[in-house]
N, C-alpha and C positions, 0 to 999 in steps of 0.2 A: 504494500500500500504506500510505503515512506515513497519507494521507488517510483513508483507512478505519478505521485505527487508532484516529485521534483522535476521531473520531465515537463508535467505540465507547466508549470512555473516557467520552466525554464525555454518552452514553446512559446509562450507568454508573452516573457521579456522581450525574447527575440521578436516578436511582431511586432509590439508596441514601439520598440528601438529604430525598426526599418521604417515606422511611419511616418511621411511626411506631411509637416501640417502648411496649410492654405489658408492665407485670409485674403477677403475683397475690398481694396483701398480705394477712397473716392476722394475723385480727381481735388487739389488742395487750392492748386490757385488755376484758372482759365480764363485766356481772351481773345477776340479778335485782333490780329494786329494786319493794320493795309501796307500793304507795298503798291505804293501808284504812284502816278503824273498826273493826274484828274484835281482840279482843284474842288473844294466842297464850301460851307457858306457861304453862298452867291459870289462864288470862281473867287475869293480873298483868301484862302488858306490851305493849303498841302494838306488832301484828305489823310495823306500817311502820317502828319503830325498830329490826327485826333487818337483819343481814347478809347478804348471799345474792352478795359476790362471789367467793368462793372456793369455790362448790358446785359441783359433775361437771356438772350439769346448768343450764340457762336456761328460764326460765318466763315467756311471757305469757298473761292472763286476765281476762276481764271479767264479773265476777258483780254481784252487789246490793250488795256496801258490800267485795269484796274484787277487788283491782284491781291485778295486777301488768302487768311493761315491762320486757324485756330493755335493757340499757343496752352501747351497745358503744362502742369506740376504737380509733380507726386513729392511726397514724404513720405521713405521709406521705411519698413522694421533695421533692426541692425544686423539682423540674422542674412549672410550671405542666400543669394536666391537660387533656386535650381532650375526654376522655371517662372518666367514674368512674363504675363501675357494682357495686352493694352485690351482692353472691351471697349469697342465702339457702339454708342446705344442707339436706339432706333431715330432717324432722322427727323426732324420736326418739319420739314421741306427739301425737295429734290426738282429740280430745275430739270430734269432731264428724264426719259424716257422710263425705260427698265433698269431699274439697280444704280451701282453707283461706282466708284472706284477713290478712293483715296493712298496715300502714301506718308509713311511717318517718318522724320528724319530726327535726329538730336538736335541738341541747341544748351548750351550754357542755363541756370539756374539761377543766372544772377539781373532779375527783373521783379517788378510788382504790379500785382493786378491792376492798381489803381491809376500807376504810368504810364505802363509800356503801351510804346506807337512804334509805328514803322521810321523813326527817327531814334529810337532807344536800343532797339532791336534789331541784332543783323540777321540776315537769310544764313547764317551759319549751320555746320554741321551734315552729318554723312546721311543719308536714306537708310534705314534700319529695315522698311518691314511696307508692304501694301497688304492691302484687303479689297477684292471684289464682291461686291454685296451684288446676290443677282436681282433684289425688289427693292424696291423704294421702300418700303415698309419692315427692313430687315436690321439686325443689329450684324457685329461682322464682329473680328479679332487680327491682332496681328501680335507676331513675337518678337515680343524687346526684351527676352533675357539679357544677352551680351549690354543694352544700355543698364540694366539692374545693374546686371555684376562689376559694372566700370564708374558706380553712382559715387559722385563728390558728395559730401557730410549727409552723405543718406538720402540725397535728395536728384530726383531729374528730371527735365523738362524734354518736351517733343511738339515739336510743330505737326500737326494734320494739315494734307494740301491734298488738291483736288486736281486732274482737269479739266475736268467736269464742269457744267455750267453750275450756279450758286448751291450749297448743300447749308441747311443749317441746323444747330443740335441746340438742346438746352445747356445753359450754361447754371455755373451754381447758385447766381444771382437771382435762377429761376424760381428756385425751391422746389424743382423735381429733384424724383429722385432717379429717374432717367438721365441720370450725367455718363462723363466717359469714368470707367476705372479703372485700375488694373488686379488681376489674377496672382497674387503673390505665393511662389510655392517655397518654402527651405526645409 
């Protein structure tokens, strides 16, 4: 009986030991930030020098000379990741037929919701990851482990860009809770 006992325990242990745990982090800071040549209040100011981190909504777009990119920020665990996976949540408007297509790149972490424009913010950083969503109505994923495991004080930012004509999501200003987040596994 001792004998069996210990086995079990000790099948136990070993499961619980192999288990990896997963939590769902929601996005910390997000904004729109414009990259353009379009002037905006009655053609007096460089649409790229407004704000757009505190608006309900997130906007990416790819026109002739006006050019926005969601901007987002996680707060990490401290626990190295084995798997980090961005959740893109279901669109609030798709400008375009069936589905959709985005692409995630990096970008530095040193910004704030409440400033950053396309005058604070450079088009920085590598392409990490795309998602083809086939509906308009669909959520998608893409894997950004390698930016997890390369994360400065815990913390990383990712641009979403489209080529798409305008796409737009909730932001956290919204108070959905339909935001972007990511899949943290260690």
């Amino acid at each position: 009986m001792k004998l069996f006992s210990v086995s079990a325990l000790l099948a136990l242990v070993s499961t619980v030991a192999s288990t990896d745990s997963k939590v769902n982090l929601r996005v910390a800071r997000d904004a729109t930030v414009s990259f353009n040549g379009i002037l905006c209040a009655n053609d007096t100011i460089p649409c790229s020098s407004l704000r757009y981190g505190l608006d309900n909504k997130l906007m990416t777009f790819r026109g002739n000379r006006d050019y926005e990119r969601v901007l987002l920020g996680f707060d990490l665990p401290t626990n190295k990741p084995k798997k980090c996976v961005l959740r893109i949540p279901k669109p609030l408007e798709t400008a375009s037929g069936n589905g959709y297509a985005l692409t995630v790149s990096t970008t530095d972490s040193f910004w704030d919701e409440a400033t950053v424009s396309g005058y604070t913010k450079k088009l920085d950083g590598a392409q990490v990851g795309s998602a083809n969503v086939t509906s308009n109505n669909a959520t998608g994923t893409v894997d950004v482990t390698s930016v997890c495991a390369n994360a400065t004080n815990y913390k990383i930012s990712l641009f979403v860009d489209t080529q798409n004509s305008m796409i737009t999501f909730n932001s956290l200003q919204s108070g959905s809770s339909d935001v972007f987040t990511l899949d943290y596994t260690f």
